[in-house]
Each structure stands twice: as C-alpha cells, then as structure tokens.
N, C-alpha and C positions, 0 to 999 in steps of 0.2 A: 813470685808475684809480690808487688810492694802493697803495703796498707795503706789507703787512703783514710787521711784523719779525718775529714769531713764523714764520709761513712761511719768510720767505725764512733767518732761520737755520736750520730742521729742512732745507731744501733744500740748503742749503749746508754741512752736516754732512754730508747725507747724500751728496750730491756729490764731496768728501773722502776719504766712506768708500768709495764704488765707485769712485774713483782708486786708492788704495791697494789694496782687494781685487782690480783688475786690475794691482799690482804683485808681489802676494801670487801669482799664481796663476803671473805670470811668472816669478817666483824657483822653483816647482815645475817649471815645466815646464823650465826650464833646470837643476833637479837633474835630473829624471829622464832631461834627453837627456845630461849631465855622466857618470852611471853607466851608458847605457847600451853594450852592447857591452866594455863592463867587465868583469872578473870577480871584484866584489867580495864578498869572502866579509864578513861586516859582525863574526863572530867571530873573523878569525884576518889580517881585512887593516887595519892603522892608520886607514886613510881612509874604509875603508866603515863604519865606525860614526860618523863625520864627517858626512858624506852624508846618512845615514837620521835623526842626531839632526835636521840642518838641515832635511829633509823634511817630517819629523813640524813641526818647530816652525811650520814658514811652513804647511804646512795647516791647523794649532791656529789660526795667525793670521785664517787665508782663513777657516774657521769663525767665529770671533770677531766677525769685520767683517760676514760675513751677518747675522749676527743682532742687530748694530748698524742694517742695512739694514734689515731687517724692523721694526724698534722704531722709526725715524725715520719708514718708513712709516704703520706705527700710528698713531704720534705726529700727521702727516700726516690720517689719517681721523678720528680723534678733534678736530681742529681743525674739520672738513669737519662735522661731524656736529654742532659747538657743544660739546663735553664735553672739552676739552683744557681741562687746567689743573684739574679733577674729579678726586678721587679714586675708584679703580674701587671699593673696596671702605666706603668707611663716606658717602662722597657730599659730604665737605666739600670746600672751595677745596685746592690745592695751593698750598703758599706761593710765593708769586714769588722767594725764595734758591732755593728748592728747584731750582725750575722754570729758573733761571738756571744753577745746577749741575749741573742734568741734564735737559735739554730734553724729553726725551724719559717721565721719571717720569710711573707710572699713578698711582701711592701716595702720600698724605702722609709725611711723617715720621714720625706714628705709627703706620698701619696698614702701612707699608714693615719 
C-alpha cells in the first residue's frame, strides 16, 4: 500500500496539534493546582493577576489547537469523501500554494 502525502501530512499536523493541546491543557492544570489553597486575591495580590492572565492565555491556547483538531479532521473526511482540494463554496480546484499553506483550506483564495 502507497502513502498518500496529503494524508499523512494532515495526520501529522494533526498529531502535533493533540501533542501540544495535551501540553496546553497540562500548563492549566498546573496553574490551577499552583493557585490553589492560595489566597490570591487577583486585585490587590501582585501574582494573582499573573496567574489568571497565564490561565486565560494557555486555555485561549487549548481552544485554538481544538479547533485546529477539528479542521485537520474535516480536512481528513473531505479527502475520504474525494472533495479535498474543492472549494466548499463556488466548486473550483483549490490552488496547490494554497493548499500547501494551509492544508487544511475549504476556500479558494477568492471565495476565502
């Protein structure tokens, strides 16, 4: 059986991405055990506004990489299906730059 490149880089992208979102998720869970038993007040203690900005950030992060997941998935049935490389919306080819820049693109350049 031959490897198809296009798979195996959406796979390997996406592999990447659930490494990193399981390091995203470990950077929260060691804030949240960091502050707790703490009595950070986040207005009046130097460090608790430390804390909750870095909390917010790395969950913004953990959001991000999901939905990087889910689009290499897509990306992933739309190969399975024959219409990878389609634009969803006017039905022309996807340019192969495109497609090389963002593996994952539904849209041409134009209709994007």
């Amino acid at each position: 059986m031959t490897s198809d490149p296009i798979r195996d880089r959406l796979l390997a992208r996406r592999d990447a991405t659930l490494r990193r979102l399981a390091g995203l998720r470990g950077d929260v869970r060691g804030l949240v055990e960091a502050s707790r038993g703490s009595n950070a007040d986040d207005e009046h203690d130097p460090e608790g506004a430390t804390i909750a900005f870095e909390r917010a950030q790395a969950e913004a992060l953990a959001t991000q990489a999901t939905a990087e997941i889910d689009e290499a998935d897509a990306a992933l049935a739309r190969l399975d299906a024959g219409t990878y490389g389609t634009c969803e919306s006017c039905g022309r080819p996807i340019a192969p730059g495109r497609l090389e820049a963002r593996p994952t693109a539904r849209r041409c350049i134009d209709c994007a």
